[in-house]
C-alpha positions in Angstrom: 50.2 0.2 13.2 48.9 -3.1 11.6 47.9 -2.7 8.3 44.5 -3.5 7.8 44.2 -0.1 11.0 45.9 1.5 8.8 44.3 1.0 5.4 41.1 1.4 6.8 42.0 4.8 8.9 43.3 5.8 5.1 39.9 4.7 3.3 37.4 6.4 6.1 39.5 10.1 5.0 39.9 9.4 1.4 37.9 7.1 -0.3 39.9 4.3 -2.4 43.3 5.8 -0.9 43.7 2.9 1.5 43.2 0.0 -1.3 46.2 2.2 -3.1 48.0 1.7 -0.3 47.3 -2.4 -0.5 48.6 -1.6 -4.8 45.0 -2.8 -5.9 45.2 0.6 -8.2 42.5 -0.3 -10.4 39.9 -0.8 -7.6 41.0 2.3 -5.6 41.1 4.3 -8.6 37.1 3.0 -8.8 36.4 3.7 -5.3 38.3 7.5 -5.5 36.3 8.6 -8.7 32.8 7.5 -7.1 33.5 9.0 -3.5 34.9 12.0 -5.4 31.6 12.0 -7.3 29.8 11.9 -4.1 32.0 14.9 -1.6 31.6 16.7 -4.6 27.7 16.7 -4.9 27.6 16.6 -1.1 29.7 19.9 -1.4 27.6 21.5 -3.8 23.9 21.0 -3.9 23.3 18.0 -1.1 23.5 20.2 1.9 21.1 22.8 0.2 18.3 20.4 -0.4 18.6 18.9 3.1 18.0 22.9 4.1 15.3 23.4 1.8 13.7 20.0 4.0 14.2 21.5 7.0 12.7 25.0 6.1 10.7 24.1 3.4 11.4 27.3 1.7 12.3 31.2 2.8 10.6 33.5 0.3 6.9 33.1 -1.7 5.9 34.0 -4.9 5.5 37.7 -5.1 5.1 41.0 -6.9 8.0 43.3 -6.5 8.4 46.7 -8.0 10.9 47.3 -10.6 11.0 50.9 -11.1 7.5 52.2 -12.9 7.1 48.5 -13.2 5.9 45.7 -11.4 7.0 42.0 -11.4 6.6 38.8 -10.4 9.5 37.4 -8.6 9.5 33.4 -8.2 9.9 32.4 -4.8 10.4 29.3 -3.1 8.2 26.0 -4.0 8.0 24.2 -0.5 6.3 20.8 -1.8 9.3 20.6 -4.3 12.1 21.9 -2.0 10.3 18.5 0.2 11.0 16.4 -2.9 14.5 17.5 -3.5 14.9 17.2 0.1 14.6 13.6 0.7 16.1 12.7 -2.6 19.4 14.4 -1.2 18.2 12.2 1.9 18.6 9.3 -0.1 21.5 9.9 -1.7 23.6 10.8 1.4 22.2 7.7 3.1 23.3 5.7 -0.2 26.8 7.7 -0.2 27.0 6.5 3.7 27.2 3.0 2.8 29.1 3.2 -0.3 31.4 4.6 2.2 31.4 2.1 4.9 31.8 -0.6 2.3 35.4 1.1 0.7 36.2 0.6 4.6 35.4 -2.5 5.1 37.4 -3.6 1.8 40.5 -2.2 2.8 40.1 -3.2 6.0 39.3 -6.8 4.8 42.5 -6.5 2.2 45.2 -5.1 4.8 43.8 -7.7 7.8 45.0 -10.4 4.3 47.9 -8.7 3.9 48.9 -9.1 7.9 48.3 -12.4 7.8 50.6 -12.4 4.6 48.2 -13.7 1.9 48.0 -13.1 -1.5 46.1 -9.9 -2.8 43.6 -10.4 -5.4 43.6 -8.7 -8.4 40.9 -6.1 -9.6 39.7 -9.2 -12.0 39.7 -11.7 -9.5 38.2 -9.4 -6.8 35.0 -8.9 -9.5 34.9 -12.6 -9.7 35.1 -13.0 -5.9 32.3 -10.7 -5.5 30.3 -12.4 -7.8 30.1 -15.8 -6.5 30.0 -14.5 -2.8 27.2 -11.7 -3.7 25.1 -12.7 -6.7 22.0 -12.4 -5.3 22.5 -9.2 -4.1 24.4 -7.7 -7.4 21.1 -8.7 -9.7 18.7 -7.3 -6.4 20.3 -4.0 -6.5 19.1 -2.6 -9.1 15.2 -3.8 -8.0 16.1 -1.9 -4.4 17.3 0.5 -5.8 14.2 1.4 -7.7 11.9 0.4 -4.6 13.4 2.8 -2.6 12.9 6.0 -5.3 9.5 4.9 -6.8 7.7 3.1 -3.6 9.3 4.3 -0.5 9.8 7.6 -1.4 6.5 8.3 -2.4 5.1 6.8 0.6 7.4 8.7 3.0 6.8 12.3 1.0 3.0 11.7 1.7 3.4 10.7 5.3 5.7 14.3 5.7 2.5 16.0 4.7 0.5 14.9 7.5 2.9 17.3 9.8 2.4 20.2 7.3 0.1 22.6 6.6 -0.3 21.8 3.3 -4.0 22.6 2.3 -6.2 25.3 1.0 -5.4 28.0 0.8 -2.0 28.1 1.7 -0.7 26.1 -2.0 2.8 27.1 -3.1 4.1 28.9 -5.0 2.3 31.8 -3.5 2.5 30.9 0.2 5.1 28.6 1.6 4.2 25.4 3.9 5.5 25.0 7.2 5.7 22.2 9.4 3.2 21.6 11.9 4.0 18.8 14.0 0.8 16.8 14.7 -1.3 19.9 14.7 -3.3 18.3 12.4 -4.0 14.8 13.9 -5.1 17.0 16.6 -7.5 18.8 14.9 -9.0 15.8 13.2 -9.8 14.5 16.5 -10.6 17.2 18.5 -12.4 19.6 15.6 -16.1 18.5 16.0 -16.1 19.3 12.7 -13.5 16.9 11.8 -14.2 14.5 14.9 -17.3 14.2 14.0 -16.6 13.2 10.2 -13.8 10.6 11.1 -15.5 8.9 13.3 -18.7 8.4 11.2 -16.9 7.3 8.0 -14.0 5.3 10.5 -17.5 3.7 12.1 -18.7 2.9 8.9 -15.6 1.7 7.0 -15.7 -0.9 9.8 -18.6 -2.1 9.5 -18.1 -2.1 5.5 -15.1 -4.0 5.7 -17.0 -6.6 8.6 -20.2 -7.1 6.1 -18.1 -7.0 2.9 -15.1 -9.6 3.4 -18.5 -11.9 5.7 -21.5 -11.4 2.8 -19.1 -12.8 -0.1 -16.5 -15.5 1.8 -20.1 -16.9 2.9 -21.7 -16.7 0.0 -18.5 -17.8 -1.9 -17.9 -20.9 0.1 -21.4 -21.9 0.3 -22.0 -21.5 -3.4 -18.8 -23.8 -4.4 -20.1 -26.5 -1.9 -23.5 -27.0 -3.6 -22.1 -27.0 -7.0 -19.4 -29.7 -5.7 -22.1 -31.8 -4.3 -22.2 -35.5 -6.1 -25.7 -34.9 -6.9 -25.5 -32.0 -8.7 -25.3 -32.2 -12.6 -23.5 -30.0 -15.2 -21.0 -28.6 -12.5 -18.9 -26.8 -15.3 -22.0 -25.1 -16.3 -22.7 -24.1 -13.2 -19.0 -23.1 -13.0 -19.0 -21.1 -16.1 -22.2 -19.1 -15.7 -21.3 -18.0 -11.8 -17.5 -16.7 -12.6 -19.0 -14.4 -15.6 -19.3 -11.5 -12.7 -15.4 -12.1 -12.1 -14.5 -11.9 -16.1 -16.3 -9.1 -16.5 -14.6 -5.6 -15.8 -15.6 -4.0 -12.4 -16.1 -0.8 -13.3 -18.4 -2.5 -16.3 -20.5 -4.2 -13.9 -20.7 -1.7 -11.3 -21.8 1.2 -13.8 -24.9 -1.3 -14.9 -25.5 -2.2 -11.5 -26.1 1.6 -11.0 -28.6 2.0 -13.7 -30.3 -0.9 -12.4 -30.6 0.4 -8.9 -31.3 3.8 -10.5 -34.5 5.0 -8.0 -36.6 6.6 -11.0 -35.9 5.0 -14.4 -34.0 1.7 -13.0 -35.5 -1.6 -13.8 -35.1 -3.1 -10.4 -38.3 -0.5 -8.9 -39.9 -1.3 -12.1 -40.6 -4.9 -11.7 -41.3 -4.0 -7.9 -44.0 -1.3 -9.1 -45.2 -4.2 -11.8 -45.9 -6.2 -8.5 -47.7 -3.3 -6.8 -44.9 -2.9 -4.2 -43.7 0.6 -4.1 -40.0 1.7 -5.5 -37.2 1.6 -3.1 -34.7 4.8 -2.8 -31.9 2.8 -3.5 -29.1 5.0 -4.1 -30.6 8.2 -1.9 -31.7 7.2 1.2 -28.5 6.7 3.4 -29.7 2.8 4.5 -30.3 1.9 1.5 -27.6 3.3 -0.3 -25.4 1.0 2.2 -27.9 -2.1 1.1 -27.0 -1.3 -2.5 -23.0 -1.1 -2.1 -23.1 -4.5 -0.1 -24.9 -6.0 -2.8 -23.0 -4.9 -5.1 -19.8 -5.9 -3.6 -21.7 -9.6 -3.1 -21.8 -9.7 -6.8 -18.7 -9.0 -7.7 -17.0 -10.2 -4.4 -18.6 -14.1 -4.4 -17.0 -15.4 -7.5 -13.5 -14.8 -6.3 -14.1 -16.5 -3.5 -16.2 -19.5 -4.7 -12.9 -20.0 -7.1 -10.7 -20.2 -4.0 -12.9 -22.5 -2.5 -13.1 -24.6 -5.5 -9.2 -25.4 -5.6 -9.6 -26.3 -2.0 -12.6 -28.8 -2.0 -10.6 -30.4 -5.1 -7.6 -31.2 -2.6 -10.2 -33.0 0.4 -9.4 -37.0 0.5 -12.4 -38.8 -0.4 -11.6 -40.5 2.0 -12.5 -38.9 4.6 -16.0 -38.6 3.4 -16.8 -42.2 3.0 -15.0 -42.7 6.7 -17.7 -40.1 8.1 -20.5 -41.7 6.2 -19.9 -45.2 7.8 -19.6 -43.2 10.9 -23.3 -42.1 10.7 -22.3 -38.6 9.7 -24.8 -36.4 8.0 -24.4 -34.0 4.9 -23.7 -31.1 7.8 -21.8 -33.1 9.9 -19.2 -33.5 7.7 -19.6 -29.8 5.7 -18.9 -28.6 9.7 -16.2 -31.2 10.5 -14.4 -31.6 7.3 -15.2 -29.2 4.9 -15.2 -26.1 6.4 -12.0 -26.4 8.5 -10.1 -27.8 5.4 -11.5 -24.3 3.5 -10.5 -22.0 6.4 -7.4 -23.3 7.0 -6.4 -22.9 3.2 -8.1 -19.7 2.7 -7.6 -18.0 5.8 -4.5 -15.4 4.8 -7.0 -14.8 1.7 -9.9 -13.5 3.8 -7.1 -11.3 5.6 -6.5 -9.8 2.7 -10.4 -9.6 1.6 -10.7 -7.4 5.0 -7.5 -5.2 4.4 -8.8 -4.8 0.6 -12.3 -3.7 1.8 -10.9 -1.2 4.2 -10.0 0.5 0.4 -12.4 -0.7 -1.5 -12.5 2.9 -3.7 -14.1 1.2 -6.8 -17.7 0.0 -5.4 -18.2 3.5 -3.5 -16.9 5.4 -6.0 -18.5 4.3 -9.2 -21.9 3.0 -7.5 -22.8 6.2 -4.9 -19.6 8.2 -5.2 -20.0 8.4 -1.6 -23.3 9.8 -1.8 -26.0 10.8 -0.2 -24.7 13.9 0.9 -24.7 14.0 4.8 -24.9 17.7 5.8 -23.0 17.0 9.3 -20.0 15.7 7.4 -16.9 17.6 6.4 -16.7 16.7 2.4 -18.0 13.0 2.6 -21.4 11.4 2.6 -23.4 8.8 3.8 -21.8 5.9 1.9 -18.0 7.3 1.9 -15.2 4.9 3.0 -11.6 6.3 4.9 -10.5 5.8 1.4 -12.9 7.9 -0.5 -12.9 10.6 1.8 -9.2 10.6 1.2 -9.4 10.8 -2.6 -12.1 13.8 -2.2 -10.0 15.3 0.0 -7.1 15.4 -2.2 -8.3 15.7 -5.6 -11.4 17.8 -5.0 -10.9 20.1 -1.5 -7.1 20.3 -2.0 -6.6 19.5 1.7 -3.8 17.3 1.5 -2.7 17.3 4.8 -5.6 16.0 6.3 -5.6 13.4 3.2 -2.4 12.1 4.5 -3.7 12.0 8.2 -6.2 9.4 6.7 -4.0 8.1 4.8 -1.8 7.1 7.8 -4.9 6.2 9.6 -5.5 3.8 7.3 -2.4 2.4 6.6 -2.1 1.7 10.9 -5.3 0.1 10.9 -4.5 -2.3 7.5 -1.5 -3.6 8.7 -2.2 -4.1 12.7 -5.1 -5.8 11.5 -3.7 -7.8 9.1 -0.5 -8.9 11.2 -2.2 -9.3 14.3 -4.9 -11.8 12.6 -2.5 -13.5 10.1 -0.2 -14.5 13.0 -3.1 -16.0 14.7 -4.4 -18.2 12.1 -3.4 -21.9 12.0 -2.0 -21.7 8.2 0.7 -19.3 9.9 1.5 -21.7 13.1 0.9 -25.2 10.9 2.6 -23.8 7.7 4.0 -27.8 7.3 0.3 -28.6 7.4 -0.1 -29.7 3.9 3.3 -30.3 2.4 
């Protein structure tokens, strides 16, 4: 048997026993205390906590009689057993390549050795691996926290939309059980579900359609005028329209709600000073919509008009004065030259204005908090987006299985979107456009 079969054969059984076989003792000694580390937690508690995933706990919380007495016994906490269970996930899957890679470097030493090379030492080996892997030493650490404090996370909540997990069966006192998609099942065939997701889906849609349109328009438009020739005291102009963006949202959106309050706000005031009768701005359901767009439009437009700004700065002048002995008009050359040079630039920005309006939880929230209350609706109102639905189902109705149907619902519909548009736009196919 060659030796690199060998070494390799001796590595996959033991780890670190085949690089004592190629006398690199330092570096198996490395290997055997780390893969020791590992059979030894895999021995002891991994294989438990994979269990616990599985079942997601045996026994509940419950009172047991201790002679005259009578107790309660802790029982099994299915939502941490979950936890624990994909951590040990984690670790094994981490343990299986720190495996494969003791393989591979035997293997990779004895194949040396057969072809009678020279075997590095455990210094040289370190300085091998540093100018071959680098980037990947100093991006370990970074992945390594990515997977425990993103991914994790994100995969825990998605396990709870195949769960029952939801009032009133909360551990410790009942356990959770898996459920399969029982419960994307009832949210779509449940009227009373149905009937709530596909208002607040219909609406979030149109939300997001209005929303990203109302302020890339507005935004665009805005920067266009001020950059006219013509126009004097541009950074005025400038300074006075980005004051929305400087200011905190949740500062703005608060006033904005006093302002727009139907009784005591001053907006119906000056409208009853002109004989005009008060609008129900934050109680009738159309209006409440009217609101939250305008809203959005004020704090939305300045973001946008700054975008725009960079953009019209980079536009030949050229080009202009070539149109103009052409014949061509103020909107001839806003359609021909302006606006594509804008789109182009600022395309994969408006993506992401659509897939940030899809959760845009602050204007709801702080302007209407979803309100008015729409009896027909399971926990959500008039105003409520996919995202605010989820929150109130979480936080305030404890159903978080159904929060992390939404969730998932929302995450499929964010990223189709936004892949499926952002491959089509022209910044994505021409990305040597403007280099």
């Amino acid at each position: 048997m060659r030796k690199k079969t060998g070494t390799a054969l001796l590595s996959a059984i033991i780890p670190g026993l085949g690089q004592f076989y190629n006398r690199q003792w330092l570096k198996g000694l490395v290997f055997l205390l780390v893969g020791s580390a590992g059979i030894y937690y895999i021995a002891n508690d991994l294989m438990g906590h994979l269990h616990g995933l599985i079942t997601l706990g045996e026994f509940p919380s419950r009172m047991v009689k201790v002679g005259k007495l009578t107790r309660m016994v802790e029982g099994d906490h299915s939502i941490f057993m979950m936890i624990n269970g994909l951590m040990a996930l984690l670790a094994l899957l981490f343990y299986t390549a720190f495996h494969l890679l003791n393989i591979r470097d035997a293997f990779l030493v004895g194949a040396a050795r057969d072809r009678k090379e020279p075997i590095h030492s455990f210094a040289e080996s370190l300085r091998a691996m540093g100018r071959r892997n680098f980037a990947y030493l100093v991006l370990a650490i970074p992945f390594v926290a990515v997977v425990f404090l993103t991914i994790l996370p994100l995969v825990f909540s998605v396990l709870l939309a195949f769960t029952n997990y939801a009032d009133p069966i909360l551990p410790p006192a009942h356990l959770v059980d898996w459920v399969g998609f029982g419960n994307f099942n009832k949210m779509l065939s449940l009227d009373v579900w149905s009937s709530t997701f596909g208002g607040v889906l219909t609406w979030t849609l149109i939300w997001a359609v209005i929303a990203t349109a109302t302020t890339y328009i507005g935004g665009v438009l805005i920067a266009v005028l001020i950059h006219q020739p013509r126009v004097r005291c541009k950074k005025l102009w400038r300074t006075l329209l980005i004051v929305p963006f400087a200011i905190p949202n949740m500062i703005s959106l608060l006033v904005m709600r006093n302002m727009f309050n139907n009784q005591f706000g001053p907006i119906n005031s000056y409208l009853r000073a002109l004989g005009l009768e008060g609008v129900a701005w934050l109680t009738n359901p159309f209006w409440a919509k009217v609101t939250v767009i305008l809203a959005n439009m004020w704090i939305g437009i300045p973001v946008t008009m700054i975008l725009a700004f960079g953009v019209l700065t980079t536009i030949p002048k050229d080009m202009y004065e070539a149109a103009e002995v052409d014949g061509a008009g103020s909107f001839y050359k806003f359609r021909m030259i302006t606006l594509p040079m804008v789109l182009f630039a600022t395309a994969p920005i408006l993506i992401m204005q659509f897939a940030g309006n899809i959760n845009s939880f602050n204007v709801i929230y702080l302007m209407t908090n979803g309100e008015p209350v729409n009896p027909n609706y399971q926990y959500a109102g008039h105003t409520d987006l996919l995202v605010t639905w989820l929150y109130k189902l979480a936080l305030n109705q404890s159903q978080y299985s159904f929060a992390s149907v939404i969730g998932i619902v929302i995450f499929l519909m964010v990223a189709t979107f936004s892949i499926w548009s952002y491959r089509r736009t022209r910044s994505f196919k021409e990305e040597d456009m403007i280099a």
